[in-house]
Steps between C-alpha positions, in 0.01 A plus 500: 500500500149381387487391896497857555283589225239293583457623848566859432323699759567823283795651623638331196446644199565340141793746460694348790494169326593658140788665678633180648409241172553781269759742614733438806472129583586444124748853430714468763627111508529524136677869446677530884549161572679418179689863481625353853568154425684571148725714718606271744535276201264243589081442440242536783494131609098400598551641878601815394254547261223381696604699783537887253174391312301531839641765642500697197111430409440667843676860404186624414315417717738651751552822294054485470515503958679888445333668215175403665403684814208294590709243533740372858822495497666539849445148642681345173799600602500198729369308271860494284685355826252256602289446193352161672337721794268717290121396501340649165256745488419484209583310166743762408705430762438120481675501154811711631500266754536215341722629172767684769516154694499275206787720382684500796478130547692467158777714592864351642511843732172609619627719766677706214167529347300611773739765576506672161169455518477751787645746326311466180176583697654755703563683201190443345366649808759782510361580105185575597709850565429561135137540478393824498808674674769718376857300522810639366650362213739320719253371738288324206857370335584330843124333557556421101782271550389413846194344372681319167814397639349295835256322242760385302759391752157324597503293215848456504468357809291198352847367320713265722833632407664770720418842514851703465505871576645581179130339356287629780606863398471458150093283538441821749555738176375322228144444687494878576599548140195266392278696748600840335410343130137365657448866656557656153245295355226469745520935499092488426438269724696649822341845429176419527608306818697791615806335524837705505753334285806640280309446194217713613663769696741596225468803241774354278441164324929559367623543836283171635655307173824612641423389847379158379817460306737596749322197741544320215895535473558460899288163457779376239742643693394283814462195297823508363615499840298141591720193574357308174669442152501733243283314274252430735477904564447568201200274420390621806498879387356414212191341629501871709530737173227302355270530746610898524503580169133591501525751759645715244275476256247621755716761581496642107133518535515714776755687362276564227212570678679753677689685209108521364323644775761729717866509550391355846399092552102555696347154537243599730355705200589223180194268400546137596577414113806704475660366834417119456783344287370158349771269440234290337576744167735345246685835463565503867591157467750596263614826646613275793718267274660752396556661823600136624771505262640852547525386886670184397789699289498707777550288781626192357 
């Protein structure tokens, strides 16, 4: 990394690096890589590990390559089959370069990886469909779950142990799930983007807490249909009620917000301040516990 740093020819920028240090290349071995591994039963051993803390530090800097429009896309998508042919342009692409094949070289099924690949950055391409356009509700739901579910089976993918269908299905679900819960809180943020998601396209914050809880219950439902002991599902659900529990308490704010203004949810017209939900907050912190442990008598 401080390679790359050092000879930075600007395409970097010091947000890149915070996202892969800060963010991905340290959130998703240590939240999705041991969600995974305590379901299977077993730790990430130093291969796997290695192999989901490079290829995670590079999601944004893949997600960066499609909310950018200055930026080239096309000739990366054969780049993910034959990583070793691509000659840099730039120091942006140097470090994808060299995190995708350092990642890759870890991994006991590369070929798997490359694949999913593929389809992670053909639908990152294919949700470009939700700037500034008018999608059905359907339309967005579909790119929603597109977009979460290929970037977890993704990660999945970094774990040795065999994929079963029964998992595939239920890692499809949960990372549209987890892409639903990011949408609801990054509302400010994709409308002054222009971004079309669920969160900002509906009137009713009630029926989008309804939605979000009905993905929840088919995600449990799938689960409980996984090949793996009981106990090992469970601590595996629990890890993914904590991490969900604060999309509710986002939710009540919005709820709020919108039983104070109108009977109707308009983001496009709320202040950032009222649509930003800080988890930082200790009563949001707490809120969440308690939501954590509503889920738990719920679904445990």
């Amino acid at each position: 990394m401080k390679t790359f740093k050092d000879n930075n020819d600007g395409s970097l920028k010091e947000a890149d690096f915070k996202k892969i240090t800060n963010y991905y290349g340290f959130g998703v071995p240590v939240i999705l890589g041991y969600g995974f591994s305590t379901l299977r039963g077993a730790l990430l051993n130093i291969k796997e590990r290695s192999c989901i803390t490079y290829l995670g530090g590079i999601s944004g800097l893949l997600d960066d390559l499609f909310d950018e429009p200055h930026k080239e896309v096309q000739h990366l998508e054969s780049f993910i089959s034959t990583p070793e042919n691509l000659i840099p342009s730039n120091s942006y692409e140097g470090l994808l370069k060299h995190c995708y094949s350092k990642g890759l070289s870890y991994s006991e099924n590369p070929q798997a990886l490359k694949q999913q690949a593929k389809e992670v950055f053909r639908t990152e391409a294919d949700s470009k469909l939700q700037h500034n356009t008018t999608l059905s509700e359907k339309e967005i739901r579909k790119l929603t779950f597109l977009k979460g579910g290929h970037s977890f089976l993704f990660y999945r993918l970094c774990l040795n142990n065999t994929l079963e269908d029964t998992e595939r299905k239920m890692i499809y679900h949960l990372g549209g799930l987890m892409q639903l819960g990011n949408d609801i809180f990054d509302v400010w943020e994709d409308v002054q983007q222009g971004i079309e998601t669920l969160a900002t396209k509906t009137s009713s914050i009630h029926l989008l807490r309804n939605s979000f809880t009905s993905e929840l219950d088919k995600t449990i439902e799938l689960l409980r249909e996984c090949k793996y002991p009981r106990k090992q599902q469970k601590t595996f659900t629990r890890i993914v009620l904590f991490g969900l529990s604060r999309v509710y308490v986002c939710l009540d704010q919005f709820e709020k917000l919108q039983a104070s203004e109108t009977s109707i949810f308009q983001p496009s017209k709320y202040p950032r301040k009222q649509l930003i939900c800080d988890m930082e907050l200790s009563k949001n912190k707490k809120a969440a516990l308690n939501y954590y442990l509503k889920l738990h008598s719920q679904y445990l």
